[in-house]
MIKEDREN-407030 format. One record per residue (C-alpha): residue number from 1; x, y, z. Coordinates in Angstrom, 1 decimal. Each point is the difference from the previous one (the first is absolute). Layout:
REM MIKEDREN-407030
{i: NUM; x: X; y: Y; z: Z}
...
END
This chain:
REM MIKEDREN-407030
{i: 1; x: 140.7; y: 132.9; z: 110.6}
{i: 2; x: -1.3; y: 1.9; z: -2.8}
{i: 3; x: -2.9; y: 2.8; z: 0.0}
{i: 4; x: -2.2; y: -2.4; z: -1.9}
{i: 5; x: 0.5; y: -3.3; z: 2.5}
{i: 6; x: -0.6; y: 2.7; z: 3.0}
{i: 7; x: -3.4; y: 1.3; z: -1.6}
{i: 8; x: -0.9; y: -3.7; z: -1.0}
{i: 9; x: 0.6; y: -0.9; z: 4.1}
{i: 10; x: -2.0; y: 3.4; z: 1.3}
{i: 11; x: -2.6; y: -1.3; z: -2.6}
{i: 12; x: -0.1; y: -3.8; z: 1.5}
{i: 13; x: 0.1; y: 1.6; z: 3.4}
{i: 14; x: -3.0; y: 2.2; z: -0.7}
{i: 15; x: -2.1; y: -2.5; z: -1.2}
{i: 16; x: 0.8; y: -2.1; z: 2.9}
{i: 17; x: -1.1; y: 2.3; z: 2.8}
{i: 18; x: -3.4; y: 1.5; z: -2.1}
{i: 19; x: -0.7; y: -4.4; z: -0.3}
{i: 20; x: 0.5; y: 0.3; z: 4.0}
{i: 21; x: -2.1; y: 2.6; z: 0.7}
{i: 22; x: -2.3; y: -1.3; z: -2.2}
{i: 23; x: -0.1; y: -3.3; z: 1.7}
{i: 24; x: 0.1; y: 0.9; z: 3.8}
{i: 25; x: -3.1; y: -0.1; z: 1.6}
{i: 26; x: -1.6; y: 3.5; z: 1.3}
{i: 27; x: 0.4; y: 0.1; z: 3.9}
{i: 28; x: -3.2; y: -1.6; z: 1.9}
{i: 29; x: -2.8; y: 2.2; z: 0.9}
{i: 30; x: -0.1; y: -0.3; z: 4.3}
{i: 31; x: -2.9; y: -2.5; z: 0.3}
{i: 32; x: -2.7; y: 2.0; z: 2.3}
{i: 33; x: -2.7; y: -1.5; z: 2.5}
{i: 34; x: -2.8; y: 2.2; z: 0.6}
{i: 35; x: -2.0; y: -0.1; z: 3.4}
{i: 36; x: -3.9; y: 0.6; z: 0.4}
{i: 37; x: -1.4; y: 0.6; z: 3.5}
{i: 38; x: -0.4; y: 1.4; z: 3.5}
{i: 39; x: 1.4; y: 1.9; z: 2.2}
{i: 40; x: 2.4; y: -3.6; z: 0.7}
{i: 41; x: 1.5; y: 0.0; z: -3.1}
{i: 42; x: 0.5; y: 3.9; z: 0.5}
{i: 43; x: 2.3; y: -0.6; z: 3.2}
{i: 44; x: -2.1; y: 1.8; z: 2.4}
{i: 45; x: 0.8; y: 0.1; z: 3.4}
{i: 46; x: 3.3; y: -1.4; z: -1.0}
{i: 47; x: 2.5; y: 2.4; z: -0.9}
{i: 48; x: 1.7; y: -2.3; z: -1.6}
{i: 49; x: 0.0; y: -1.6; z: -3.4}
{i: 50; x: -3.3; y: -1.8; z: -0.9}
{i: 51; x: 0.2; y: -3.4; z: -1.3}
{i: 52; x: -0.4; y: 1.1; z: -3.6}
{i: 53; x: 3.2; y: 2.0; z: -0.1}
{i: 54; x: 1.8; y: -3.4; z: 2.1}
{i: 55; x: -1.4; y: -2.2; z: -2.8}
{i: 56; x: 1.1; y: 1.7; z: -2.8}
{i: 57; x: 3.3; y: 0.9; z: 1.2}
{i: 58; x: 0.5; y: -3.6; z: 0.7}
{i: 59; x: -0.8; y: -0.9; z: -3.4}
{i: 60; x: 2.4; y: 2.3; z: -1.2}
{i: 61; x: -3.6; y: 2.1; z: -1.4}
{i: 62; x: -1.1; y: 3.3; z: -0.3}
{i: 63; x: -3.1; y: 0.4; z: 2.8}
{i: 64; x: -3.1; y: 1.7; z: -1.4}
{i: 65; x: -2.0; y: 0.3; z: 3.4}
{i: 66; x: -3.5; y: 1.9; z: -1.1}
{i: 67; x: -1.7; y: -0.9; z: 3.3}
{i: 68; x: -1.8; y: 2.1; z: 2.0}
{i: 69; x: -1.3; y: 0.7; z: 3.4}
{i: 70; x: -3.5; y: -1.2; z: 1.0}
{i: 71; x: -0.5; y: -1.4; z: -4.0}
{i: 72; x: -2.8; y: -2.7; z: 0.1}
{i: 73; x: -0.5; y: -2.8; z: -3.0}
{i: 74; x: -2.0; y: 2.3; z: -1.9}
{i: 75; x: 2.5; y: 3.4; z: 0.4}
{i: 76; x: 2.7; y: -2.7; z: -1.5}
{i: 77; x: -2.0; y: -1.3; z: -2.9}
{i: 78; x: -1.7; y: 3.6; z: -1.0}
{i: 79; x: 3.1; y: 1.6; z: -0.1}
{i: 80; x: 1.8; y: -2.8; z: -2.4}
{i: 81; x: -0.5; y: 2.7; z: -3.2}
{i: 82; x: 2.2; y: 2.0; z: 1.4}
{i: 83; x: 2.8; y: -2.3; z: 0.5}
{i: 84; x: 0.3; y: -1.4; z: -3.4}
{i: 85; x: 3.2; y: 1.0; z: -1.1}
{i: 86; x: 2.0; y: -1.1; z: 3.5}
{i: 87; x: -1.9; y: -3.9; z: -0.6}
{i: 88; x: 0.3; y: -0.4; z: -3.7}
{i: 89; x: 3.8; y: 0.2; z: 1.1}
{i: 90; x: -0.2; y: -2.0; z: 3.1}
{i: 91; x: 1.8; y: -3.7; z: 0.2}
{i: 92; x: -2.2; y: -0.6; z: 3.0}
{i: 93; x: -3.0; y: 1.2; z: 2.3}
{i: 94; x: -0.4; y: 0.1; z: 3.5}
{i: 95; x: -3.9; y: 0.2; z: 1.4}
{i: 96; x: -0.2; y: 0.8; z: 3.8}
{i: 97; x: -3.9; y: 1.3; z: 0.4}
{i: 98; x: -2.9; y: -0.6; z: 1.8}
{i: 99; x: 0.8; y: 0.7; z: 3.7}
{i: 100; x: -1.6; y: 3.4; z: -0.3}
{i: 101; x: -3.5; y: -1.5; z: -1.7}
{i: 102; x: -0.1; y: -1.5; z: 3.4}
{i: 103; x: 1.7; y: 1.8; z: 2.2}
{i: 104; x: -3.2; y: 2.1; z: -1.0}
{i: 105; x: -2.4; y: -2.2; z: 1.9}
{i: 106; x: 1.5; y: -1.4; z: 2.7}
{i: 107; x: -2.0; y: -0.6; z: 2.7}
{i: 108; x: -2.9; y: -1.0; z: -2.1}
{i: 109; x: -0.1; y: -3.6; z: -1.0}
{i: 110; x: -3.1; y: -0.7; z: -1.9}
{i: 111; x: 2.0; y: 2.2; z: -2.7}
{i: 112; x: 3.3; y: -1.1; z: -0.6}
{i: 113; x: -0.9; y: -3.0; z: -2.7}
{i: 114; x: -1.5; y: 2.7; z: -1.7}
{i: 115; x: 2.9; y: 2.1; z: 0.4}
{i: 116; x: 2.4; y: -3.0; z: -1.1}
{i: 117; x: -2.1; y: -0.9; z: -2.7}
{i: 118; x: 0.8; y: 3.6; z: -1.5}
{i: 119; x: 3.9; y: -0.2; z: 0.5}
{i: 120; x: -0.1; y: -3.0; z: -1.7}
{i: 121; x: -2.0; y: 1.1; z: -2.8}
{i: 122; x: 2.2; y: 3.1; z: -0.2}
{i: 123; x: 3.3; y: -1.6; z: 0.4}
{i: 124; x: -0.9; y: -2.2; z: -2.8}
{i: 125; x: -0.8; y: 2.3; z: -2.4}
{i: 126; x: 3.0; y: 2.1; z: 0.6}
{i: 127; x: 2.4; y: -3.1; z: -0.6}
{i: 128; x: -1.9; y: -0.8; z: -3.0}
{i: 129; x: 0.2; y: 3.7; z: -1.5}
{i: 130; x: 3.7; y: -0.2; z: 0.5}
{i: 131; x: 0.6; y: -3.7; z: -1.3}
{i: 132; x: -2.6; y: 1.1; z: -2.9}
{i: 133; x: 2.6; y: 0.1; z: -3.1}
{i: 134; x: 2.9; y: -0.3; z: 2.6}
{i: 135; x: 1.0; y: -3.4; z: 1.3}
{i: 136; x: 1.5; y: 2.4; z: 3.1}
{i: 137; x: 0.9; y: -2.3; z: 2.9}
{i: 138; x: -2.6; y: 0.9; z: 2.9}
{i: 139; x: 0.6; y: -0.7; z: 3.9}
{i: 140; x: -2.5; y: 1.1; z: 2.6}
{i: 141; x: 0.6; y: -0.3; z: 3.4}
{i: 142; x: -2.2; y: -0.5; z: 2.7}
{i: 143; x: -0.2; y: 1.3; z: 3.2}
{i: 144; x: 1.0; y: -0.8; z: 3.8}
{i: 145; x: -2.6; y: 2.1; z: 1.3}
{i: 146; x: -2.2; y: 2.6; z: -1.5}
{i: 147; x: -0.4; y: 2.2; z: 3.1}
{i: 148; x: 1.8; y: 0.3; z: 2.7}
{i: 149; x: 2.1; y: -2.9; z: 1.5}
{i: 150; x: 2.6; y: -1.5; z: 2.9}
{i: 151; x: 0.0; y: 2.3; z: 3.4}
{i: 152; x: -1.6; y: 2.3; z: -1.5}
{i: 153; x: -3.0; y: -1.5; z: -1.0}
{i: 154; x: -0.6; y: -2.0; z: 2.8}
{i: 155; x: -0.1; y: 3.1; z: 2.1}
{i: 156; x: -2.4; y: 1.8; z: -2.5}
{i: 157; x: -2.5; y: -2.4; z: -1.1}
{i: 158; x: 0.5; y: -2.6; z: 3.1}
{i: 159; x: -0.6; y: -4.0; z: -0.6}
{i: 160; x: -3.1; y: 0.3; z: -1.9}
{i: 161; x: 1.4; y: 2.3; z: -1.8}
{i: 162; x: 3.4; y: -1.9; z: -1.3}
{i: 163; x: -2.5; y: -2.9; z: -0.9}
{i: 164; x: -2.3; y: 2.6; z: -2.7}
{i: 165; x: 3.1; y: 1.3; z: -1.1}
{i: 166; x: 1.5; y: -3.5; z: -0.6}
{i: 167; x: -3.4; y: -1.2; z: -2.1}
{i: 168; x: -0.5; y: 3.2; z: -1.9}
{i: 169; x: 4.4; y: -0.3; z: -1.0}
{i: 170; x: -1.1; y: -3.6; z: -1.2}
{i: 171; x: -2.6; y: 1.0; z: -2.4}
{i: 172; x: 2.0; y: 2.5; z: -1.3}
{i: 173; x: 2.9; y: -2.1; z: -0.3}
{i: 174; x: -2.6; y: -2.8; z: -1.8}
{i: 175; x: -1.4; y: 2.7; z: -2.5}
{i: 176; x: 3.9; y: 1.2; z: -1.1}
{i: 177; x: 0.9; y: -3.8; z: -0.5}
{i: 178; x: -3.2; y: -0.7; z: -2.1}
{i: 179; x: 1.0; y: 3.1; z: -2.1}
{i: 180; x: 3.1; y: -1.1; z: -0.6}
{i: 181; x: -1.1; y: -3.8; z: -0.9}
{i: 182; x: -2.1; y: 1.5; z: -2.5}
{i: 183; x: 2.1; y: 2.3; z: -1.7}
{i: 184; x: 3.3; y: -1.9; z: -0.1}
{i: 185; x: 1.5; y: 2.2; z: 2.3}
{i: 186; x: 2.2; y: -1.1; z: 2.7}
{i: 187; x: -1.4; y: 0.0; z: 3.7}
{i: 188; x: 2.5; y: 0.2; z: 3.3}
{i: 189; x: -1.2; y: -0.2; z: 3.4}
{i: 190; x: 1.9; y: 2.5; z: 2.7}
{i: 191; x: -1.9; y: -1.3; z: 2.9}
{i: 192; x: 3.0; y: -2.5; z: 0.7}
{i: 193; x: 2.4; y: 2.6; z: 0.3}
{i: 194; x: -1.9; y: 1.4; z: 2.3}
{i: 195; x: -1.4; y: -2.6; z: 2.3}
{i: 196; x: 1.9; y: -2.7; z: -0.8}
{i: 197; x: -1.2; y: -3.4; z: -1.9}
{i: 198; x: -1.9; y: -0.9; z: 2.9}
{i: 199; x: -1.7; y: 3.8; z: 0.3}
{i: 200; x: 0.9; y: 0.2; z: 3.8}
{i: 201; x: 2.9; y: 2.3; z: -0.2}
{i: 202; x: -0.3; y: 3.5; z: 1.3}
{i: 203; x: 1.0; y: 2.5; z: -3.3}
{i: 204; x: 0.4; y: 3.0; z: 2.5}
{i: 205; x: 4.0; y: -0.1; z: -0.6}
{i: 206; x: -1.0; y: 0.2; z: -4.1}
{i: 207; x: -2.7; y: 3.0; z: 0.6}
{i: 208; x: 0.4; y: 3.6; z: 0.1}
{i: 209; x: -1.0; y: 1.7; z: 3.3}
{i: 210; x: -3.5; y: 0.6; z: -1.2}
{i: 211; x: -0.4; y: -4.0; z: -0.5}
{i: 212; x: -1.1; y: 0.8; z: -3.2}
{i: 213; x: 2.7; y: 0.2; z: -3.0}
{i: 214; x: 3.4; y: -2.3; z: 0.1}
{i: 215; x: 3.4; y: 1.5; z: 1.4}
{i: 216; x: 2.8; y: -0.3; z: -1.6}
{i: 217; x: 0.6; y: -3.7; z: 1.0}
{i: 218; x: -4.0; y: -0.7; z: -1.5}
{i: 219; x: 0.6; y: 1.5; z: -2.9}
{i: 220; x: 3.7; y: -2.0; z: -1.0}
{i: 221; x: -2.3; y: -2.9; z: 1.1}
{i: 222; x: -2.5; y: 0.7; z: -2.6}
{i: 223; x: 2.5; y: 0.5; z: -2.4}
{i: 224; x: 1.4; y: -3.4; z: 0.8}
{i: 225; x: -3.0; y: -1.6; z: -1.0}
{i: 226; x: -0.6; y: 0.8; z: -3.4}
{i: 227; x: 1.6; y: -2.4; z: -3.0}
{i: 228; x: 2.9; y: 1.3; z: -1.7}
{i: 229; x: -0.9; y: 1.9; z: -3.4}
{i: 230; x: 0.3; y: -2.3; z: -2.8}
{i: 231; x: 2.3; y: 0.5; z: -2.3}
END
């Protein structure tokens, strides 16, 4: 082969591989899914992985979990500004507050509608903020019990007791689903995992000693629950 036929080939090569590189898509950015709430979403009590890092990992996701122990409705949804630059990013949200706004005034029923009516105002406004130019995906969760629950709470708080914390979960429970009917988000129950579909089944076995915060088992069980991330 002469000199010129070998530079005309190197020539026909080069142009082939700059087309290739040219052409080949730039490797995915990991997809992440960024977690708001309480000390649940945080893994306390657990020492274990909390359900956010479960659920990303099983959709192959990078977890983003910004929740915090003892945040309320209101902590979540004042401290949105400074969490602008993990949600513009985010493929999905995951809500899990509101235990705390109650949690706050157990024990006194003539105020938890007021109290619900103020997670539900909050969580609604934070979902909007973050769907506002966004179309993020947004899934809040409610709760199996916002106090204490299983052995442990019948102990504590006795028959009565189990009853006020049963009504003041519901309304809680009622306020996140409203927030998320009227904001497009996503609501997903956790009281079946927890007490089964008839709500009769002990949860001890999915609690943390201080009856509280999911074990490990309560918080793969959470995890369960949510949808897979869209794709």
């Amino acid at each position: 082969m002469t000199t010129s036929a070998v530079l005309r080939l190197l020539a026909v090569a080069a142009v082939l591989v700059s087309s290739a590189c040219a052409t080949s898509p730039a490797p995915a950015e990991p997809r992440s899914v960024v977690t708001l709430g309480d000390s649940v979403a945080a893994g306390a009590a657990c020492g274990c992985d909390p359900f956010p890092a479960l659920y990303a990992r099983a959709q192959h996701a990078t977890d983003v979990d910004l929740a915090q122990d003892g945040a309320t409705a209101a902590d979540v949804r004042a401290g949105l500004n400074g969490m602008r630059d993990e949600l513009s990013s985010a493929a999905e949200v995951v809500i899990m507050i509101g235990a705390n706004d109650m949690a706050g005034v157990f024990g006194q029923p003539a105020r938890y509608a007021t109290v619900a009516d103020g997670v539900e105002a909050d969580v609604a406004a934070t979902v909007t903020t973050i769907r506002r130019g966004h179309r993020i995906p947004v899934v809040v969760l409610g709760y199996w019990n916002v106090v204490q629950d299983g052995q442990v709470a019948a102990e504590a708080y006795g028959a009565d007791g189990v009853r006020d914390a049963g009504h003041a979960t519901a309304l809680v429970n009622q306020a996140l689903r409203t927030a998320a009917e009227r904001t497009g988000a996503t609501f997903v129950p956790t009281e079946p995992a927890f007490h089964g579909d008839d709500g009769g089944r002990d949860p001890t076995g999915l609690l943390a000693p201080d009856g509280d915060h999911p074990n490990a088992a309560g918080q793969a069980a959470i995890a369960a629950l949510i949808p897979p991330l869209r794709k």
